[in-house]
C-alpha positions in Angstrom: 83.0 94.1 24.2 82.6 97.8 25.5 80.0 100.3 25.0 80.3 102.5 21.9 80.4 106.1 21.8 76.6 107.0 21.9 76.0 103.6 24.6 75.8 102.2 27.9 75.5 98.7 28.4 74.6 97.0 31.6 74.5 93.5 32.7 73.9 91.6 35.8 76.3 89.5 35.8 74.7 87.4 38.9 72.5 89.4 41.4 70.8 87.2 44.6 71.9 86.5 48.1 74.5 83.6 47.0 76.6 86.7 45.0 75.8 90.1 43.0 78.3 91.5 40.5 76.9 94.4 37.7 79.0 95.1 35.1 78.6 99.0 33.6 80.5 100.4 30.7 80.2 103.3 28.5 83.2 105.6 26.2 84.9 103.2 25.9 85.0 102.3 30.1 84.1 99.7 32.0 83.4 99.2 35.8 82.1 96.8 38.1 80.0 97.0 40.7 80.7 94.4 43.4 82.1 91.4 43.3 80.8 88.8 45.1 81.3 85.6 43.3 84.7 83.8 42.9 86.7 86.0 40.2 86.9 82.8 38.5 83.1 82.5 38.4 83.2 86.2 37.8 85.7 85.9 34.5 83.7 83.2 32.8 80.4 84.7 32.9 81.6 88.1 31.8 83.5 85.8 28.8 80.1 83.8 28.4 78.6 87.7 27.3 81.5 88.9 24.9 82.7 91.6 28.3 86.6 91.0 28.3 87.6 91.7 32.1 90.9 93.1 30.8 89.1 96.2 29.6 87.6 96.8 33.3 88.8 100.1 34.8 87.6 99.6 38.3 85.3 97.9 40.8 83.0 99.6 43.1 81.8 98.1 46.2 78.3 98.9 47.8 79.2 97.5 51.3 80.9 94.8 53.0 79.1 91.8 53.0 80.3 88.7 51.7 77.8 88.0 48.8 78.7 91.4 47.4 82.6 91.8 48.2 83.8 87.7 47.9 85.9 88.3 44.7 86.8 92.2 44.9 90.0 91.0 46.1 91.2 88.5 43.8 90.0 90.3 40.7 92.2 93.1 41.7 95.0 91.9 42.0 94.7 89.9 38.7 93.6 93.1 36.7 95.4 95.3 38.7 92.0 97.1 38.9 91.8 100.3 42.0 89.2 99.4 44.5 86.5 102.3 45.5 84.5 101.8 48.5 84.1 104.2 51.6 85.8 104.2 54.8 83.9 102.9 56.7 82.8 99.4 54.4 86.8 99.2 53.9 87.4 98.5 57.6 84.4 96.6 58.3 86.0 94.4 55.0 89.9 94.5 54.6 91.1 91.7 56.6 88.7 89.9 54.0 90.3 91.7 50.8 93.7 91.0 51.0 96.1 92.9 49.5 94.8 95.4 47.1 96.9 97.4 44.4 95.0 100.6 44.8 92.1 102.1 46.7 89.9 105.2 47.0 87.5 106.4 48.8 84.2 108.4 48.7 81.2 109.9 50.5 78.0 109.0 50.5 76.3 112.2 49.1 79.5 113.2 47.3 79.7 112.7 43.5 82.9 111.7 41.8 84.0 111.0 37.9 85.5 107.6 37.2 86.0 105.9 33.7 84.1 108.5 31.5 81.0 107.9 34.6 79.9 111.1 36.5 78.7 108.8 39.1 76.7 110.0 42.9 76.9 107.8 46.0 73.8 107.9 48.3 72.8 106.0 51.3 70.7 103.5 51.9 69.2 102.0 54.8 71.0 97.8 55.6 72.3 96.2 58.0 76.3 97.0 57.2 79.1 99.6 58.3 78.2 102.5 55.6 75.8 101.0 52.5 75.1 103.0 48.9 73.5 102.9 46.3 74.9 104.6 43.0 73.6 106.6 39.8 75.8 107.1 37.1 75.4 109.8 34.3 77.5 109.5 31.0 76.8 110.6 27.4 73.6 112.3 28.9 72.1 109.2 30.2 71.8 107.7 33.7 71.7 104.3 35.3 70.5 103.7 38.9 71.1 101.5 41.2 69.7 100.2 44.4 69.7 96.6 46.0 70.4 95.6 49.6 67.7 98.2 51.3 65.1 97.9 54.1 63.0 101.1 53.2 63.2 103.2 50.1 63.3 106.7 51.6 62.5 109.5 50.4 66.4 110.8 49.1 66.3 106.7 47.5 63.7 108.2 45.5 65.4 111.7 44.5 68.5 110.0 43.7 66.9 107.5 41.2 64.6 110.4 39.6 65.2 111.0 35.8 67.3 107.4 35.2 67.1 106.1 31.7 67.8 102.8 33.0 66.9 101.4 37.2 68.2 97.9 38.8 65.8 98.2 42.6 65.6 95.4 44.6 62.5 93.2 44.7 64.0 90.7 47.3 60.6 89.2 48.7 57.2 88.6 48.4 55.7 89.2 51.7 53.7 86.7 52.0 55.6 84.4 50.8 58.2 85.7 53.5 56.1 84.9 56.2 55.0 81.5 55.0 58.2 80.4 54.6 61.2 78.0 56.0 63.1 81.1 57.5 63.5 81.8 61.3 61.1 84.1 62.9 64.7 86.0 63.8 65.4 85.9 60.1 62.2 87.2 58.5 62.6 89.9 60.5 65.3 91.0 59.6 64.5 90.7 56.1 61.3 92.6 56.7 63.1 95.5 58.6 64.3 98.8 57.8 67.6 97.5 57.6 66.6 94.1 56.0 65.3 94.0 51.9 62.5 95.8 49.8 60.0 93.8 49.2 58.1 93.5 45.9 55.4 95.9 46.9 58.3 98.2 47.8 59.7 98.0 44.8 56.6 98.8 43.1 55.6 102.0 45.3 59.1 103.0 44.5 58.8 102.6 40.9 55.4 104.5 41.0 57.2 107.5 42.6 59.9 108.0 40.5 58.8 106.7 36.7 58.9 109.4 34.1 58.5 108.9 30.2 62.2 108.9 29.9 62.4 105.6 31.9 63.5 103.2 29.1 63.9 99.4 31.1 64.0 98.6 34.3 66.0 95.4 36.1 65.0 93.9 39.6 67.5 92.3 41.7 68.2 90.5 44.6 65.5 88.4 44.6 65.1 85.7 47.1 65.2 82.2 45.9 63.4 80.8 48.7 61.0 84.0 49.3 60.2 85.3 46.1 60.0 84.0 42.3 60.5 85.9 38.9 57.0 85.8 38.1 55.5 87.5 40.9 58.2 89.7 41.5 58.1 91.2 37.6 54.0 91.4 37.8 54.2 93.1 41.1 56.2 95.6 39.3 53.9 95.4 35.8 51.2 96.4 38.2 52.8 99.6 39.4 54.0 100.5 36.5 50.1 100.3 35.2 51.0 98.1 31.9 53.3 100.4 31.3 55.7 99.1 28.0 58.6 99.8 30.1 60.7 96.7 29.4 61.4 94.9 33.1 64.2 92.4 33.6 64.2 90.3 36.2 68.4 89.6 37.2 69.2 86.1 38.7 71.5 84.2 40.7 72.4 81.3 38.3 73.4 83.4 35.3 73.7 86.3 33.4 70.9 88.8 32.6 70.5 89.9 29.0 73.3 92.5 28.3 70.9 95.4 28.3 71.9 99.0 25.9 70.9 102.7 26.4 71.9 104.8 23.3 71.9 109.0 23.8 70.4 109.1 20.3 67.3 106.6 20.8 64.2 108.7 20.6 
C-alpha cells in the first residue's frame, strides 16, 4: 500500500521506549523513520497494515539510541534501503549498525528532498550525540515530527508551525513521574532538558503552534509505567480547548490507525 497522488499516509508503526518506527509515504514513496524494533517485528506489523516494506525508499534515523536505531541495520541490508542520519548519530551508532549498503548524511537546520519529500532537519534538545526532529512537505502538505525532547523550544515550535498533520511526544504525566517506581536518578533525567516532554509540554506546545489547518494530531512516546492514553490524550484535548482536531494516541504494542492527509480535503 502507498499513498496516492493527492495523499500522505502516516502510521506509527510502534512508538514507546521499548522501540519507535513511523512509516511516511506519499507520490508514490515511502520512508521510515527509525527503526528500532527487530526488522522482523518491523516487517510483520507493516504487513499486518497492507505497507509492503519492498516499496520503502529509505530510513531516516532521529539519533542513536537503541529503541530508535535496533533494526536500521538489518532492514537495510534486506531492502537494500540508503540509511540517512547525521554525523555525528552515525558514530555514536555504527559499531551497532553493521554493514550498511548506503549512507548519507544531513544537517540539522539543512533541508533536503528524498522520495518525492521536501523534508527540514531541526534540533532538539536529548540526551544523544546530535538528535532531530523532522517536517516533511509534499503535495503541499506537511507532517511534523518530534519525540525524544526535554524542552520544546522555541525553533521546536517554528519548525512544527503550519503542519497539516503533528506526532509530539507526551512521554509522562508528571505526577505520575514522581510517584512512581523509577529512581530518583531516573526521574530526573526524564524530567530534564535533555530527558522527555511531558504531557503538559505537549499541550503548551500544541497551544503555540495550532492553526485551523491542523487536521490530526498523534502523541508518542508515551511511558508505560509513567503515563497512560487517557490522561495523556485529555491533557492534550484540554489545550487544544475541545477543539475537533482528531488526536491519536501511538503505542508500544501495535500499530496506530494508518492515518491520510489528501491536498484536496477542504
Amino acid at each position: 500500500m502507498t499513498a496516492n497522488d493527492h495523499d500522505i499516509v502516516l502510521c506509527a508503526l510502534a512508538s514507546g521506549s521499548r522501540g519507535n518506527a513511523i512509516y511516511l509515504a506519499g507520490n508514490g514513496n515511502a520512508l521510515l523513520i527509525d527503526a528500532g524494533l527487530s526488522g522482523r517485528e518491523i516487517e510483520k506489523r507493516l504487513r499486518q497494515q497492507n505497507l509492503d516494506p519492498h516499496n520503502l525508499d529509505a530510513i531516516l534515523v532521529t539519533h542513536e539510541h537503541s529503541d530508535h536505531i535496533r533494526g536500521v541495520g538489518v532492514l537495510a541490508r534486506r531492502f537494500n534501503l540508503p540509511v540517512h542520519l547525521t554525523a555525528p548519530t552515525h558514530r555514536a551508532v555504527q559499531d551497532r549498525l553493521g554493514h550498511l549498503p548506503a549512507w548519507h548524511y544531513f544537517r540539522p537546520g539543512v533541508g533536503f528532498k528524498l522520495a518525492g519529500f521536501h523534508i527540514h532537519p531541526f534540533a532538539l534538545s536529548h540526551d544523544a550525540a546530535d538528535p532531530v526532529g523532522f517536517t516533511f512537505a509534499c503535495n503541499g502538505l506537511r507532517v511534523g515530527m518530534a519525540t525524544d525532547l526535554g524542552v520544546a523550544t522555541g525553533l521546536v515550535a517554528e519548525r512544527l508551525k503550519g503542519c497539516h498533520l503533528l506526532l509530539v511526544e507526551a512521554n509522562h504525566d508528571m505526577a505520575m513521574l514522581m510517584d512512581g517506581p523509577y529512581p530518583w536518578h531516573l526521574k530526573q533525567r526524564i524530567r530534564s532538558r535533555k530527558g522527555h516532554l511531558s504531557n503538559d509540554a505537549a499541550g503548551e506546545l500544541l497551544t503555540r503552534i495550532v492553526h485551523p489547518d491542523l487536521r490530526q494530531v498523534v502523541l508518542g512516546h508515551l511511558s508505560e509505567t509513567n503515563n497512560s492514553p487517557r490522561i495523556a490524550r485529555q491533557t492534550a484535548l484540554n489545550a487544544l480547548r475541545a477543539s475537533s482536531i482528531p488526536i491519536h494516541v501511538a503505542h508500544q504494542d501495535h500499530c496506530s490507525p494508518v492515518l491520510h492527509l489528501s491536498s484536496q480535503q477542504d
